[in-house]
DRENFIFI-233347 format. One record per atom (N, C-alpha, C, CB): residue number from 1; atom name; x, y negated, z. Coordinates in Angstrom, 1 decimal. Last residue first. Glycine has a CB too. Layout:
N
> NUM/CA/X/Y/Z;
...
! end
This chain:
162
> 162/N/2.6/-10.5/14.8;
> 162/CA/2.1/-11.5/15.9;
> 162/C/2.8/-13.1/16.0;
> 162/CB/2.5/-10.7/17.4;
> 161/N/1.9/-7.9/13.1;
> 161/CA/2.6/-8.8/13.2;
> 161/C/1.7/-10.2/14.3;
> 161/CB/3.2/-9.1/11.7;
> 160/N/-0.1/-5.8/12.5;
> 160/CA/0.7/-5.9/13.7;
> 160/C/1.5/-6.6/13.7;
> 160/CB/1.3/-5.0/14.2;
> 159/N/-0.9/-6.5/9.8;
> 159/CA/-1.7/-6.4/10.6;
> 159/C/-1.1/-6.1/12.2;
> 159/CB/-2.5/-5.6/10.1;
> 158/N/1.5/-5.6/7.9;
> 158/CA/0.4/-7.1/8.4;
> 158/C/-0.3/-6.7/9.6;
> 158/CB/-0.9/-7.6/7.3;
> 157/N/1.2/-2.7/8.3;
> 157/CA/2.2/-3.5/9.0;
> 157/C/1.7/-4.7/8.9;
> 157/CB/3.5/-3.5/8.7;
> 156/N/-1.2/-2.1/7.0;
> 156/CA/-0.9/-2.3/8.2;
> 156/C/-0.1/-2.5/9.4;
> 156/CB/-1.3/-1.9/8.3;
> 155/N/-0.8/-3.4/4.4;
> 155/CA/-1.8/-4.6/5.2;
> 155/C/-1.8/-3.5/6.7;
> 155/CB/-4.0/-4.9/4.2;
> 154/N/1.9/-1.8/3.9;
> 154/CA/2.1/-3.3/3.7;
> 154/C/0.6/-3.8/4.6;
> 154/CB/2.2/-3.8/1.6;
> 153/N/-0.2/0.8/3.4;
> 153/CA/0.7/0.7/4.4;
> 153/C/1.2/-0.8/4.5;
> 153/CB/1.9/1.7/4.1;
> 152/N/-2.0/0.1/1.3;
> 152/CA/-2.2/0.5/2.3;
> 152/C/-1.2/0.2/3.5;
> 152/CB/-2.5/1.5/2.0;
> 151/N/0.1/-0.3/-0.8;
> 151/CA/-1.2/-1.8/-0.1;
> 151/C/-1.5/-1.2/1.0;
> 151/CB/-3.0/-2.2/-1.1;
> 150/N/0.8/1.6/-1.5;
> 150/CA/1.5/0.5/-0.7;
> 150/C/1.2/-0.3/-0.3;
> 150/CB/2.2/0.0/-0.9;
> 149/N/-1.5/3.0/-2.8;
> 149/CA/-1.0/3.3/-0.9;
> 149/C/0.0/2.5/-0.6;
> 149/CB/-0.4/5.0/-0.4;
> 148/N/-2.0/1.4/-4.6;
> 148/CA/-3.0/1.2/-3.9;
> 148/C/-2.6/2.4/-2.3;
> 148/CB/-4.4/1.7/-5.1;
> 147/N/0.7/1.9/-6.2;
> 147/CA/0.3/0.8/-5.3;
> 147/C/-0.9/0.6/-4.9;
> 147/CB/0.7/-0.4/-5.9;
> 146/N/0.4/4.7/-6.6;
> 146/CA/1.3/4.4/-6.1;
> 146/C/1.1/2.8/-5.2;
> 146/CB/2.3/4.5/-7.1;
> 145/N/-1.6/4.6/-8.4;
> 145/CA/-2.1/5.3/-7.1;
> 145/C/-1.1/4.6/-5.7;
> 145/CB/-1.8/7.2/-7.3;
> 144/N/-1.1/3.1/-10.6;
> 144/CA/-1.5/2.7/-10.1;
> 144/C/-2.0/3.5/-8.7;
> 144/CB/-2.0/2.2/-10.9;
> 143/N/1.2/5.0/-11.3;
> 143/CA/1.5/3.7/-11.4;
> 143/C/0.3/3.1/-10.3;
> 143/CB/1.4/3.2/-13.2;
> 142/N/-0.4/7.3/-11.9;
> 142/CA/0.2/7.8/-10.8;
> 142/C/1.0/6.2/-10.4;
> 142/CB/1.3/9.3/-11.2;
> 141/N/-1.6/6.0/-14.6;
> 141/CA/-2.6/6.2/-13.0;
> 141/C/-1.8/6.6/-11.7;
> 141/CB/-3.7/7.6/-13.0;
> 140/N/0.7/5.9/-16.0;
> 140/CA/-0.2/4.7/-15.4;
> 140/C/-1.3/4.9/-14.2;
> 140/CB/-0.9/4.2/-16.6;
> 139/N/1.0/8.9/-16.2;
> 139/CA/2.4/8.0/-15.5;
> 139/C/1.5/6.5/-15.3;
> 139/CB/4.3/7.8/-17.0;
> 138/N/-1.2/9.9/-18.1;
> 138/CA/-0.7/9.9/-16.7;
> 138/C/0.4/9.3/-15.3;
> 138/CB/-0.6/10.8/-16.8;
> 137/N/-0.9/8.2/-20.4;
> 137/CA/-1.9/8.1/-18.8;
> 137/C/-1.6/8.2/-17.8;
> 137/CB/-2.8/8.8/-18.5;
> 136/N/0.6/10.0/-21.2;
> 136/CA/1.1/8.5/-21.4;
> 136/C/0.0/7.8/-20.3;
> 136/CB/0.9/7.8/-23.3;
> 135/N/0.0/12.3/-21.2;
> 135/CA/1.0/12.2/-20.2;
> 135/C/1.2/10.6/-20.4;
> 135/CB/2.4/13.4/-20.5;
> 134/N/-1.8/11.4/-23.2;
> 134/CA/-2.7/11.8/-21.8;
> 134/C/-1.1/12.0/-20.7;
> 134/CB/-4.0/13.9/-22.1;
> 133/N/-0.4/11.4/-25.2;
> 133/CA/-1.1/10.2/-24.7;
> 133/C/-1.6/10.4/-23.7;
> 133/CB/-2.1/9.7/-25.4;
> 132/N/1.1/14.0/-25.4;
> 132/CA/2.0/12.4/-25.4;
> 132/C/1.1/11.4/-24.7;
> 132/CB/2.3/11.7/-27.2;
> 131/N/1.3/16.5/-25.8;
> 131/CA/0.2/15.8/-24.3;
> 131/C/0.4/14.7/-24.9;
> 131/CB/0.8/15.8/-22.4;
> 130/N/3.7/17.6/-26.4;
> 130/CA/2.3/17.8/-27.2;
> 130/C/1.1/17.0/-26.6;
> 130/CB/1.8/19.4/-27.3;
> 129/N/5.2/17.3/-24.7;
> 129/CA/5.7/16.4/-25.8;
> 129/C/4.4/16.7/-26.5;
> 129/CB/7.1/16.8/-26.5;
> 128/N/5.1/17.0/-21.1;
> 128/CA/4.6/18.0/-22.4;
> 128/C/4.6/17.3/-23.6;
> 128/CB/3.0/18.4/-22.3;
> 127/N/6.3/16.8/-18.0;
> 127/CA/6.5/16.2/-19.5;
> 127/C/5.8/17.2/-20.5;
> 127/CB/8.2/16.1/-20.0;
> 126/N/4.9/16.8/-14.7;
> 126/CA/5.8/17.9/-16.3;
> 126/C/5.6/16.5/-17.0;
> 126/CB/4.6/19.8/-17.4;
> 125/N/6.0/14.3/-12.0;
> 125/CA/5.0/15.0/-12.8;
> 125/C/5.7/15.8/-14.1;
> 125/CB/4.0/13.7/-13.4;
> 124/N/6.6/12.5/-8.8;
> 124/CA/6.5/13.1/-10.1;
> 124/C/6.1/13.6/-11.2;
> 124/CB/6.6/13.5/-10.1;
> 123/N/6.3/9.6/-7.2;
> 123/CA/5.8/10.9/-7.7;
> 123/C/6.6/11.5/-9.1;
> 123/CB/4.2/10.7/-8.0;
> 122/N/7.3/7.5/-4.6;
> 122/CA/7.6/8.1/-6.1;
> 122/C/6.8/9.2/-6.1;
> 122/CB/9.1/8.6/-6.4;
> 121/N/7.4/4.7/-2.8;
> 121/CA/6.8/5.7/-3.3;
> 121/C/7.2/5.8/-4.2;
> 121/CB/5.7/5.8/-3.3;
> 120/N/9.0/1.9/-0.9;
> 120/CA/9.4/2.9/-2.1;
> 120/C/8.8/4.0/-2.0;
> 120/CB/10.7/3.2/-2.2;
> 119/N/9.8/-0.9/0.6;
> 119/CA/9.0/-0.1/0.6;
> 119/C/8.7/1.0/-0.4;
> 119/CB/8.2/-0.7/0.8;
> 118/N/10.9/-3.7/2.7;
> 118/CA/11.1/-2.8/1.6;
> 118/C/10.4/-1.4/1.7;
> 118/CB/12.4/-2.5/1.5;
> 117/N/10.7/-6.5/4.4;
> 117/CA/10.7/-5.4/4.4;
> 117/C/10.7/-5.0/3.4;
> 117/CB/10.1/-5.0/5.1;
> 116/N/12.0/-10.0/5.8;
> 116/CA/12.0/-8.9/4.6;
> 116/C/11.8/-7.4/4.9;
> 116/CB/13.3/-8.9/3.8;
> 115/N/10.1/-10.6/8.7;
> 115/CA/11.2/-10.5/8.2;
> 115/C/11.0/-9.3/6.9;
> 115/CB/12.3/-10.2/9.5;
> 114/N/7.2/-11.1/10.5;
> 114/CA/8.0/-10.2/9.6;
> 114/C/8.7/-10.7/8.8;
> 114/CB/7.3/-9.5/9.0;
> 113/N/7.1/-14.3/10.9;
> 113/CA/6.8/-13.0/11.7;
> 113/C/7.0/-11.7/11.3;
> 113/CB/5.6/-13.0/11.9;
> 112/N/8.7/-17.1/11.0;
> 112/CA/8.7/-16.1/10.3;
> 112/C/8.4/-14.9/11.3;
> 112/CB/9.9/-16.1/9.4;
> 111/N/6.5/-19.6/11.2;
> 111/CA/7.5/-19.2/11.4;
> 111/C/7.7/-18.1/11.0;
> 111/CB/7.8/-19.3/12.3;
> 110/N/4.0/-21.1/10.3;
> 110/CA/5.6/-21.8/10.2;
> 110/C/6.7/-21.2/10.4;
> 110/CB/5.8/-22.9/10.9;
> 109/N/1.8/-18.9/10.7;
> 109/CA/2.1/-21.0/11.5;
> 109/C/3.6/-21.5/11.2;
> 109/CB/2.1/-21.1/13.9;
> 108/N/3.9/-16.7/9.5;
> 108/CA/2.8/-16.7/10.4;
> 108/C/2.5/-18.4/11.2;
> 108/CB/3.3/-15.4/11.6;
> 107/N/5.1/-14.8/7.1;
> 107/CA/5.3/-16.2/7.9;
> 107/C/4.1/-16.4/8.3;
> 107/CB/5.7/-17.5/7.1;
> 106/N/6.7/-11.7/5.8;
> 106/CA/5.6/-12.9/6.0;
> 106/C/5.5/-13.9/7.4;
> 106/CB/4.3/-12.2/6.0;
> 105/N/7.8/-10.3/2.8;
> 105/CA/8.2/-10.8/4.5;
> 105/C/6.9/-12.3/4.5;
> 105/CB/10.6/-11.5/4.8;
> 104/N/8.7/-7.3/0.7;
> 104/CA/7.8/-8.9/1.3;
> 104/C/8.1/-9.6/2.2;
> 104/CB/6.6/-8.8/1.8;
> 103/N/8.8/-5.6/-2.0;
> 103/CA/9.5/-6.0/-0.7;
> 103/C/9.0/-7.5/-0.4;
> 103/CB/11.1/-5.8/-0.8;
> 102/N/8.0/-2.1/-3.3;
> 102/CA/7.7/-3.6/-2.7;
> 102/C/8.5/-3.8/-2.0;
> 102/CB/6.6/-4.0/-2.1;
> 101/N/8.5/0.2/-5.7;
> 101/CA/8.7/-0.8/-5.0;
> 101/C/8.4/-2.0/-4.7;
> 101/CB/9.4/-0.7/-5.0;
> 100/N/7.2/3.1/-7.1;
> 100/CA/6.8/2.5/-6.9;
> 100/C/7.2/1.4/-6.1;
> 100/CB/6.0/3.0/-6.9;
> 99/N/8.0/5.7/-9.9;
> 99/CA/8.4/4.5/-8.8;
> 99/C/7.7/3.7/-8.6;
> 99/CB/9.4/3.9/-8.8;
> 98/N/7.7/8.8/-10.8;
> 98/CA/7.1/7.3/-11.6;
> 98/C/7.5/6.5/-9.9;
> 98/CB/4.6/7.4/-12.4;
> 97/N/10.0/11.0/-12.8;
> 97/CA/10.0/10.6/-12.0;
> 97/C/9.2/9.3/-11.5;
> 97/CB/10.9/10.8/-12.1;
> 96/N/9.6/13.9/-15.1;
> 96/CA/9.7/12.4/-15.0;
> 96/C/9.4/11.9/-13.3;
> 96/CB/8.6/11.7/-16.2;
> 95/N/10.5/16.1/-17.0;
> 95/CA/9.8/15.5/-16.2;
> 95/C/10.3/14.3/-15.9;
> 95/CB/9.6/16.2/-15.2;
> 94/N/11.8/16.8/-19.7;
> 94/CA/10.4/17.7/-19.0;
> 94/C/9.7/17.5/-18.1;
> 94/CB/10.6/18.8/-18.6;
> 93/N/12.4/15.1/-22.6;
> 93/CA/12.4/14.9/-21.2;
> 93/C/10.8/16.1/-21.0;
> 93/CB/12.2/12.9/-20.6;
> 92/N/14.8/17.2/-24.2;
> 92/CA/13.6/16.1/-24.8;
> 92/C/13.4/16.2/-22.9;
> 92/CB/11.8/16.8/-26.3;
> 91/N/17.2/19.0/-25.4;
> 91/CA/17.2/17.5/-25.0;
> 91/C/16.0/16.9/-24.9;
> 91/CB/17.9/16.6/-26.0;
> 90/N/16.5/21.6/-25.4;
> 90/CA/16.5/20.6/-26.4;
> 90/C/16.7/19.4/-26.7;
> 90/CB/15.9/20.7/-26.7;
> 89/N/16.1/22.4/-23.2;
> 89/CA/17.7/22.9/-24.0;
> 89/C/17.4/22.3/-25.1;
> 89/CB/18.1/24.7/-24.2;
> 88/N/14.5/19.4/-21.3;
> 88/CA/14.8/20.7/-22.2;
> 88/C/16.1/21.3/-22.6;
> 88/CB/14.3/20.5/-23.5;
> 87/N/15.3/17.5/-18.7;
> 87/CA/15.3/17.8/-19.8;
> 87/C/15.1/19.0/-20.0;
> 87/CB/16.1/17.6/-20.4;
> 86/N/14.6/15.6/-15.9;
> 86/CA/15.0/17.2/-15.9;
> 86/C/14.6/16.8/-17.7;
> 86/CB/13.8/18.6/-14.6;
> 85/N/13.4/13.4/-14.6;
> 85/CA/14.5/14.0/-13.7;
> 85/C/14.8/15.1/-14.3;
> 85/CB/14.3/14.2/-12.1;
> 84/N/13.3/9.9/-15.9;
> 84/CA/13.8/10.8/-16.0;
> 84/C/14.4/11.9/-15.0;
> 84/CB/14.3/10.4/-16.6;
> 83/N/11.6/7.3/-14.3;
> 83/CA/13.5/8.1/-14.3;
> 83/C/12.9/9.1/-15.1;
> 83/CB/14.6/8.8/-12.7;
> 82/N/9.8/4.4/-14.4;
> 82/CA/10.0/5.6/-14.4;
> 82/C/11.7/6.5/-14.6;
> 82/CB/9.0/5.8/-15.5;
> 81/N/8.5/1.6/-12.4;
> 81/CA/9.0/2.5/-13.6;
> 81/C/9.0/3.7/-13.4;
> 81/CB/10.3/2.2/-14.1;
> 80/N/8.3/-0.9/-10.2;
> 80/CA/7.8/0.0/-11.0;
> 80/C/8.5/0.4/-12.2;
> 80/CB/6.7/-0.4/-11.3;
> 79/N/8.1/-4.0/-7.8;
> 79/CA/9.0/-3.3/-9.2;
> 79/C/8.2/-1.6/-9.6;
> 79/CB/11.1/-3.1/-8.7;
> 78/N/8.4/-6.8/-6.3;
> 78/CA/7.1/-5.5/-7.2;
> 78/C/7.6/-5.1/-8.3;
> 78/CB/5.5/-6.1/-7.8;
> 77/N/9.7/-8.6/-4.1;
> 77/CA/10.0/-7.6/-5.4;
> 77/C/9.0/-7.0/-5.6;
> 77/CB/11.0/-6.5/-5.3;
> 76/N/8.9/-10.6/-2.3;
> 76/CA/9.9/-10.8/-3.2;
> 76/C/10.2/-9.5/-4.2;
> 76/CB/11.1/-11.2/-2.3;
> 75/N/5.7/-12.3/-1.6;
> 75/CA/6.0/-10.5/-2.5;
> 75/C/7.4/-11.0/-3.1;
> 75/CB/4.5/-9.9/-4.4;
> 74/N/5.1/-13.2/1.1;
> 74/CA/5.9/-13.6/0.1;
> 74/C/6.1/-12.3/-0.5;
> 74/CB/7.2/-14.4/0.5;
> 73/N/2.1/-14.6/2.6;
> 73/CA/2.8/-13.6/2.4;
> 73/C/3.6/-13.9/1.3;
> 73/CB/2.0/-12.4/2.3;
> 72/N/1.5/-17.2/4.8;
> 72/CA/2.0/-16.9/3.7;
> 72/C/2.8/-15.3/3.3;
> 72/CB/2.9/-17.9/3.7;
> 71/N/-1.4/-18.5/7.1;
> 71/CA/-0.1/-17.2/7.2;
> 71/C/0.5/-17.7/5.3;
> 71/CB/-1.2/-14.7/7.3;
> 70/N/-2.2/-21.1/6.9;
> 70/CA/-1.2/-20.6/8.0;
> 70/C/-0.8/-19.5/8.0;
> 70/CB/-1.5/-20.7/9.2;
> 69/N/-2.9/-22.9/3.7;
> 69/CA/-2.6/-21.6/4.8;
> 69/C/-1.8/-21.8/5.6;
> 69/CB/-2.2/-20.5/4.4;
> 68/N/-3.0/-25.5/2.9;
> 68/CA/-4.0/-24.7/3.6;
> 68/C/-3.8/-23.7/4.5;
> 68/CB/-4.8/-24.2/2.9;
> 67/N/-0.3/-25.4/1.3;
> 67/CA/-0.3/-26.1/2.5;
> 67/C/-1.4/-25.5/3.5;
> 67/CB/-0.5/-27.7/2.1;
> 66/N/-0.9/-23.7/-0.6;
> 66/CA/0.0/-22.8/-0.1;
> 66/C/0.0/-23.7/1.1;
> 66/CB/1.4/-22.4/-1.0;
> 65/N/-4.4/-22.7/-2.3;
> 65/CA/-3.3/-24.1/-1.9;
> 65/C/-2.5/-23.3/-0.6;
> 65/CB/-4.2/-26.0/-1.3;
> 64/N/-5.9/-20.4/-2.7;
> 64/CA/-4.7/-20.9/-3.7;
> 64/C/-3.8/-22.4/-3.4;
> 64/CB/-5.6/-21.2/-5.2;
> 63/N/-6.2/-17.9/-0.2;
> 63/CA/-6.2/-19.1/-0.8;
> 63/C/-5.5/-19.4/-1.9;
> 63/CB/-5.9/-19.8/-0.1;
> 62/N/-8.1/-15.4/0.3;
> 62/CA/-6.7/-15.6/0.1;
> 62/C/-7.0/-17.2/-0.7;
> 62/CB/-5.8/-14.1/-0.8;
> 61/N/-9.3/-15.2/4.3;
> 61/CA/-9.7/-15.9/3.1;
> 61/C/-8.3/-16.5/2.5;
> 61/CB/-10.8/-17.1/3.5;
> 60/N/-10.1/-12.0/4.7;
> 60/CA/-8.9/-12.8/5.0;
> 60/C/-9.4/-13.4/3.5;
> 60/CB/-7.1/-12.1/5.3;
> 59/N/-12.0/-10.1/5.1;
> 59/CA/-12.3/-11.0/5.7;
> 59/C/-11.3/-12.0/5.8;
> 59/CB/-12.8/-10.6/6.8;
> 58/N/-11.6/-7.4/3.8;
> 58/CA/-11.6/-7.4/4.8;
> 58/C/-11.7/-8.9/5.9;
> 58/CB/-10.6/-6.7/4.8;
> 57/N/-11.3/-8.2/0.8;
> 57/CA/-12.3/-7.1/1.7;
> 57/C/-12.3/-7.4/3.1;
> 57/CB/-11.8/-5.4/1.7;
> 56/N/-9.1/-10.1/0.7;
> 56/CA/-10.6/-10.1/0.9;
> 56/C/-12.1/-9.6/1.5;
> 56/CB/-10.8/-10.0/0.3;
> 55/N/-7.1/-8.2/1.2;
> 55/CA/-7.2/-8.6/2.0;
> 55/C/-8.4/-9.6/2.3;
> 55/CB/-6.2/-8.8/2.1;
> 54/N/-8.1/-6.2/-1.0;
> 54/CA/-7.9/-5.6/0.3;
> 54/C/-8.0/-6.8/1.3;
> 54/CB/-6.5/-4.8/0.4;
> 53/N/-7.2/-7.8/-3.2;
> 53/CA/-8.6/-7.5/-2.8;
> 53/C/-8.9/-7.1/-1.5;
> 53/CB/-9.1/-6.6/-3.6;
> 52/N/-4.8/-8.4/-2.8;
> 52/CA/-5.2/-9.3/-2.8;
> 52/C/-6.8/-9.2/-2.3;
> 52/CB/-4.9/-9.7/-4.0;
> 51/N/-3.7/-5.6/-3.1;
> 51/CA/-3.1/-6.3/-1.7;
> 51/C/-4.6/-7.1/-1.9;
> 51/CB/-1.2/-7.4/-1.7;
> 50/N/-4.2/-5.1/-6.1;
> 50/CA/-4.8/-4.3/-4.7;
> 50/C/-5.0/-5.3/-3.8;
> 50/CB/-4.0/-3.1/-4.0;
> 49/N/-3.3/-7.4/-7.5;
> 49/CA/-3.9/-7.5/-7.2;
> 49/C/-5.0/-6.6/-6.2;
> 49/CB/-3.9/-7.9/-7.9;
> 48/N/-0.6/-6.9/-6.4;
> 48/CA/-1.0/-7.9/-6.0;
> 48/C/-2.4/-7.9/-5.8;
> 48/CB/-0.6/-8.9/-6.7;
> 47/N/0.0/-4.0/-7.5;
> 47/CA/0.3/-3.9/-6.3;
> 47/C/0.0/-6.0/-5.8;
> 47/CB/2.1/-3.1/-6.1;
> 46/N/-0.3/-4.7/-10.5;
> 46/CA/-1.3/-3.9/-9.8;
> 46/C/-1.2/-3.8/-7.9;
> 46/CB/-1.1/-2.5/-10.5;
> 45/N/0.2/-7.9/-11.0;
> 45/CA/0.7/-6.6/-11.2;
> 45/C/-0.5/-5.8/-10.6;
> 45/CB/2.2/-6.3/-10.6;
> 44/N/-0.2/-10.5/-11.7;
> 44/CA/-1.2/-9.3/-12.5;
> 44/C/-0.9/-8.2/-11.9;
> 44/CB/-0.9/-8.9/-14.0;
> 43/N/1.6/-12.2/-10.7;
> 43/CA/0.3/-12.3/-10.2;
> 43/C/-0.8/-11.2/-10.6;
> 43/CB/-0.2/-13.5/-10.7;
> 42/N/4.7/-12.0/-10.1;
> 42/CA/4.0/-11.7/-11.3;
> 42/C/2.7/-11.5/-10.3;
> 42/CB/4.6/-10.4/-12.5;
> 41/N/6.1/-13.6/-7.9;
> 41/CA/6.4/-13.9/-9.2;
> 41/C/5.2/-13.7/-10.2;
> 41/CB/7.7/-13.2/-9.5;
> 40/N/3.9/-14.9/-5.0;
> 40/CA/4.4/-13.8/-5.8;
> 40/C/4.6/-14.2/-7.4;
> 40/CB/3.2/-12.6/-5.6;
> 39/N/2.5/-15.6/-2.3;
> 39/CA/3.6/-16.4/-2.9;
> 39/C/4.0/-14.6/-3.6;
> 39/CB/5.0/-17.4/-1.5;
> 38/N/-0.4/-16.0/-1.0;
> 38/CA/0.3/-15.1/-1.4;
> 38/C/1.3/-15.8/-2.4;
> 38/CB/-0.5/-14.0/-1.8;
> 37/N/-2.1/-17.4/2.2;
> 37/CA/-1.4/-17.9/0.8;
> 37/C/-0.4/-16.2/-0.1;
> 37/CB/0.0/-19.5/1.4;
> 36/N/-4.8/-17.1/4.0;
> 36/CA/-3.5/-16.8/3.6;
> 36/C/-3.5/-16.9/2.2;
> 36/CB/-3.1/-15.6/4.0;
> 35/N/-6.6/-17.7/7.0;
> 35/CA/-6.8/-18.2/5.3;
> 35/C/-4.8/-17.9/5.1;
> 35/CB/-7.7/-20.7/5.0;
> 34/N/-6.5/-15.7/8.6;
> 34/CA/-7.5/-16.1/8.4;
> 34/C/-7.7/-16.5/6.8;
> 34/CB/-7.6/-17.0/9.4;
> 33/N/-3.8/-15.4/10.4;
> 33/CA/-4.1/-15.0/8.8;
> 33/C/-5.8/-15.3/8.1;
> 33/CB/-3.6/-13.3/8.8;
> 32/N/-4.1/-15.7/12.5;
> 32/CA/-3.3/-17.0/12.3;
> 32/C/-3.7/-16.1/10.4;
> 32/CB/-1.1/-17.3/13.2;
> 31/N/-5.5/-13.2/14.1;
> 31/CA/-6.4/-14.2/13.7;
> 31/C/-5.6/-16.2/12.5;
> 31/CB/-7.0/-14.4/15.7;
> 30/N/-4.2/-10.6/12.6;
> 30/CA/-3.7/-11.4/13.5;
> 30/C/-4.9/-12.6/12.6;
> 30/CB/-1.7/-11.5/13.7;
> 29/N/-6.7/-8.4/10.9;
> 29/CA/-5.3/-9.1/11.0;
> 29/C/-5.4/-10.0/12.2;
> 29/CB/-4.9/-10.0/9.4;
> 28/N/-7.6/-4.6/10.7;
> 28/CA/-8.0/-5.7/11.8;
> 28/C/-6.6/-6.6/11.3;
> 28/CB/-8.2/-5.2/13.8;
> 27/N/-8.9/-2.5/8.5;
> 27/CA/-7.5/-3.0/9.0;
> 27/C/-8.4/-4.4/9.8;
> 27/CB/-6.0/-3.5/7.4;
> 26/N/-11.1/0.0/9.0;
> 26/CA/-10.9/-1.3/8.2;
> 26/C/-9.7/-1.8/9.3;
> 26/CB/-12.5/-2.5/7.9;
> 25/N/-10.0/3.1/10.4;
> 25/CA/-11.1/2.0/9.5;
> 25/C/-10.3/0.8/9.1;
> 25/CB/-12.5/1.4/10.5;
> 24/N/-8.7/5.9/11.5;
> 24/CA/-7.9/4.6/10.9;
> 24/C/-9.4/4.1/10.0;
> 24/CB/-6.3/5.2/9.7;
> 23/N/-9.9/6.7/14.8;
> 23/CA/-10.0/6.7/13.2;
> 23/C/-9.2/5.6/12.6;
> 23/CB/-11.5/6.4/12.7;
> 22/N/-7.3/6.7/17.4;
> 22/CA/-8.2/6.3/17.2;
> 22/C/-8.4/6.8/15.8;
> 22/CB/-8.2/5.0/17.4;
> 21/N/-5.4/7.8/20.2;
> 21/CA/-6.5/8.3/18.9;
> 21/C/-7.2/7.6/18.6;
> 21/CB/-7.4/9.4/19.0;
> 20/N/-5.0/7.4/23.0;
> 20/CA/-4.6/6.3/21.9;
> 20/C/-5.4/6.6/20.4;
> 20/CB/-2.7/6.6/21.5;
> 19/N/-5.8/9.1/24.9;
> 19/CA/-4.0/9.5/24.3;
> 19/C/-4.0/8.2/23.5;
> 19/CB/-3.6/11.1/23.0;
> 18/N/-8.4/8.4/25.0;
> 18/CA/-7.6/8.0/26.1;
> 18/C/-6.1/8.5/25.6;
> 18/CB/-8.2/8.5/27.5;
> 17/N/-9.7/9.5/22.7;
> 17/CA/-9.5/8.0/22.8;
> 17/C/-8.5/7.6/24.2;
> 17/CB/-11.2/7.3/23.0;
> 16/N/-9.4/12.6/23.7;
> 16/CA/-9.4/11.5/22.6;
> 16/C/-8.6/10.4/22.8;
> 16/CB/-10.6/11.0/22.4;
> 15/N/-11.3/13.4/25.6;
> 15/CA/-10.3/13.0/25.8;
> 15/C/-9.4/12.2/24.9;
> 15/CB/-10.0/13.9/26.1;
> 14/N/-13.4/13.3/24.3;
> 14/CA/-13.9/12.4/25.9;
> 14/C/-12.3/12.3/25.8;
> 14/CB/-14.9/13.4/27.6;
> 13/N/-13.8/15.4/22.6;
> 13/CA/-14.2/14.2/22.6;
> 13/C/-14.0/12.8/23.4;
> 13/CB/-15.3/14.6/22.7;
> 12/N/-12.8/17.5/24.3;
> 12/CA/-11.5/17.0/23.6;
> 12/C/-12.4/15.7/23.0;
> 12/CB/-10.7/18.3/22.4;
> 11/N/-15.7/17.8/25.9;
> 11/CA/-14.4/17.2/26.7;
> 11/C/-13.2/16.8/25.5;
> 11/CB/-13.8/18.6/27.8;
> 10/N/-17.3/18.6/23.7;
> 10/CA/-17.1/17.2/24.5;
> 10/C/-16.1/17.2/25.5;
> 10/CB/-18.4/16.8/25.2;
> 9/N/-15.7/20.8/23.0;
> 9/CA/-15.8/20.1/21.8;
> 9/C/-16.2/19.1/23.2;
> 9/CB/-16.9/20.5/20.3;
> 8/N/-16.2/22.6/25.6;
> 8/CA/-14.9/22.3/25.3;
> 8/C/-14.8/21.2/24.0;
> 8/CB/-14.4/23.7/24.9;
> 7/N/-19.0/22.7/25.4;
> 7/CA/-18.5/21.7/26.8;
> 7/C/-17.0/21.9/26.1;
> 7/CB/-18.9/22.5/29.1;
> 6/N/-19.5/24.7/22.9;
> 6/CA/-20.5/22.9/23.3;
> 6/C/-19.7/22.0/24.8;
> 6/CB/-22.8/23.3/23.9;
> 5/N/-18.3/27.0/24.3;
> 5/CA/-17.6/25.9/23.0;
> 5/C/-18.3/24.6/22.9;
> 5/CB/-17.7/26.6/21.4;
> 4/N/-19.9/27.3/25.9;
> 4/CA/-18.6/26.9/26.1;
> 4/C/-17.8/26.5/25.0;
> 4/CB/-18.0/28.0/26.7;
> 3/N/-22.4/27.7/24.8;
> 3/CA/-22.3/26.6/25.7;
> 3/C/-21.1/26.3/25.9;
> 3/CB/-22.9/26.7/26.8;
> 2/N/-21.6/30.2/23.5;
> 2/CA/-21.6/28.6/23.0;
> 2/C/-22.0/27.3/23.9;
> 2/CB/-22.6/28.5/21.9;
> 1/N/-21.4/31.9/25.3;
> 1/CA/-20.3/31.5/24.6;
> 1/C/-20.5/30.1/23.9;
> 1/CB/-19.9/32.6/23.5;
! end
């Protein structure tokens, strides 16, 4: 029996890679992104400076002169907050709703290779009026979770643009 489970694990091994399967590792970019410019209103936010590091990490030199580069990514919205989705019979908030939106489009040698896209994570979470500071945390870490997976998703649509 185990030899047959040792030849059934290397054959779905073997078969794998030939449906397309690959591991998701380090994001590969179109070689015109090499040295890229990031055009963005607020430079602090948390969804820049993920993006920014990510795309360091990974071997894209982000520049500060916007002529140098041949790619330009343009952050036209980085927005963030919170709703309200549910009260008490006392009026006080029981949960809350924390948002996370981007919207970008990027230019590749002069022309435009992705067109504006848009992008929106939310989480939720309780409200505990006795919690105040630690639920006051908690809406900043779920703030910042939010844009360390829109970085994710945003460098791999970069990354298939041509």
């Amino acid at each position: 029996m185990s030899w047959l489970r040792r030849a059934a694990i290397a054959g779905l091994v073997a078969v794998l890679p030939a449906c397309g399967f690959h591991l998701r590792g380090d994001v590969e970019f179109p070689p015109a992104m090499a040295k890229t410019w990031i055009e963005a209103k607020d430079r602090h936010s948390p969804f820049y400076r993920k993006l920014r590091a990510t795309l360091r990490d990974s071997g894209v030199e982000v520049t500060s002169d916007a002529l140098a580069a041949k790619a330009i990514i343009r952050i036209l919205e980085d927005d963030s907050g919170e709703r309200v989705l549910s009260v008490s019979a006392r009026n006080t908030p029981r949960e809350f709703d924390v948002y996370y939106s981007v919207r970008y489009s990027l230019e590749l040698n002069g022309r435009e290779a992705l067109p504006a896209q848009q992008h929106i994570l939310t989480r939720d979470y309780t409200y505990d009026e006795t919690l105040v500071l630690g639920k006051s945390r908690e809406g900043e870490v779920i703030r910042d979770a939010l844009a360390a997976d829109l970085v994710g998703v945003v460098t791999r649509r970069l990354s298939t643009a041509r």
